[in-house]
C-alpha positions as CSV (number, residue, x, y, z in Angstrom):
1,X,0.0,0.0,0.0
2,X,1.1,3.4,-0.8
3,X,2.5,6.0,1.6
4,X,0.2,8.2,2.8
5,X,1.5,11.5,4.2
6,X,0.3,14.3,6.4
7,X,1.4,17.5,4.5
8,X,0.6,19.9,7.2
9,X,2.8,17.7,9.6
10,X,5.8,17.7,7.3
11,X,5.1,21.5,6.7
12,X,5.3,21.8,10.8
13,X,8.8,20.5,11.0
14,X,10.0,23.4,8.8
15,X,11.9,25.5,10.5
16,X,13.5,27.3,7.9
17,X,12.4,30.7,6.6
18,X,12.3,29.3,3.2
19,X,12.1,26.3,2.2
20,X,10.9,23.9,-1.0
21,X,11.0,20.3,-2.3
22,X,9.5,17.9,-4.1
23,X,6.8,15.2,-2.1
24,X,5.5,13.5,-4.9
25,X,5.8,12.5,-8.5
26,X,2.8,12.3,-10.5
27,X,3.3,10.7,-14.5
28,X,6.3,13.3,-15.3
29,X,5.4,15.9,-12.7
30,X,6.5,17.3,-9.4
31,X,4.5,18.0,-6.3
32,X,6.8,20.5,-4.3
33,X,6.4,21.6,-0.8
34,X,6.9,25.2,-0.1
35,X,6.9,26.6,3.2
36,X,8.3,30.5,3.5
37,X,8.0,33.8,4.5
38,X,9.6,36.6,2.1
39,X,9.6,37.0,-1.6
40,X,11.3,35.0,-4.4
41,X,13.1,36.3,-7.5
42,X,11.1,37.1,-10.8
43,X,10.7,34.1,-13.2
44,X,9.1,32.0,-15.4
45,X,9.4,28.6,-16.4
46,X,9.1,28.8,-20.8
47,X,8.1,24.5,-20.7
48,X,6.0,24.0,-17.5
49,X,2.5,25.5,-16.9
50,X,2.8,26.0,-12.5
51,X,0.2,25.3,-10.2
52,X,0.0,26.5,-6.9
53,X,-2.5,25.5,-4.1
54,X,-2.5,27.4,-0.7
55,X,-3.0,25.4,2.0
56,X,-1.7,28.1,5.0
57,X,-1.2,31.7,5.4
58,X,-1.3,34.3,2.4
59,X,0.2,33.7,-1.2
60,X,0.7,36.8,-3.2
61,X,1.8,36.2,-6.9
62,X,3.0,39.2,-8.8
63,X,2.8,39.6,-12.1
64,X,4.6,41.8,-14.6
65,X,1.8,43.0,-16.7
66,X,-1.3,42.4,-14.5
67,X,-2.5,43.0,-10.6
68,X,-1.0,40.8,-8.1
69,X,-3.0,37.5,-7.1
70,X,-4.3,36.7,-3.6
71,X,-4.3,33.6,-2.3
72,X,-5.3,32.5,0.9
73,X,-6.1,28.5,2.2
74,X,-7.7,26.2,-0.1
75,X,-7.1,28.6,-3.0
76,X,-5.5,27.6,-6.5
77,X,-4.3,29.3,-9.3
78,X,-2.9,28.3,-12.1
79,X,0.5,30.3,-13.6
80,X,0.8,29.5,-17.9
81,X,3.9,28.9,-19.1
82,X,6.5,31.8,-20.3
83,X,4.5,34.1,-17.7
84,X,6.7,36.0,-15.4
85,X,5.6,36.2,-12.0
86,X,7.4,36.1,-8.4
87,X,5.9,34.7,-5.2
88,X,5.8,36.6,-1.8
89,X,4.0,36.3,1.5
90,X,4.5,38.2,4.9
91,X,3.2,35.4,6.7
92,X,4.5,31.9,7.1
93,X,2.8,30.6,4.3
94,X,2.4,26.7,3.2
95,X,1.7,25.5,-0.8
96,X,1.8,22.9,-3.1
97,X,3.1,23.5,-6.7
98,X,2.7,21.4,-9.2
99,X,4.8,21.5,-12.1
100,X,6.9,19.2,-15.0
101,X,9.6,17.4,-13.2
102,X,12.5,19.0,-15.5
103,X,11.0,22.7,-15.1
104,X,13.4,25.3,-15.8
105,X,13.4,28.4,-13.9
106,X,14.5,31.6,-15.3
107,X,15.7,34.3,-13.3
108,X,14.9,37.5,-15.2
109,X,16.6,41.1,-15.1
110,X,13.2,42.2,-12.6
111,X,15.1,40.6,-10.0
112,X,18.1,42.2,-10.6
113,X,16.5,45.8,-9.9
């Protein structure tokens, strides 16, 4: 029988201000874990649509061209591919992403500002 796992258990033992990894593969994608407080550098990913689900706290998802998204618990939103965005939160916040398992991330020149 499969593993089952308690995600806001492993979330709990996070005692880092930021941290992310993978939980999960599903067919040739990634479930990550993130659990953080802060902001993280502009980027988008030009092969992998991203999914994010909000399980505690505040998401806020900027985005260069349109108003930033807010999401709180049990909230989704779905990120299309090539689209740059950044993820912040001024509360501990806990989310799954789902994404391809090869995903690059691209850093762009926002970041560098």
């Amino acid at each position: 029988m499969p593993e089952m796992q308690n995600l806001l258990a492993i979330a709990n033992e996070v005692k880092e201000k930021h941290a992310n990894f993978s939980i999960s593969e599903v067919n040739d994608h990634c479930v990550r874990l993130a659990v953080f407080t802060g902001e993280y550098d502009w980027h988008h990913h030009p092969d992998s649509d991203e999914l994010f689900i909000v399980l505690e706290g505040e998401l806020l998802i900027d985005f260069k061209d349109q108003e930033t998204a807010v999401l709180k618990a049990n909230d989704s939103l779905l990120v299309p591919k090539g689209t740059i965005h950044r993820t912040r939160s001024y509360v501990r916040t806990v989310n799954l992403c789902v994404e391809h398992i090869h995903a690059e991330t691209v850093i762009t020149e926002e970041s560098k500002c």
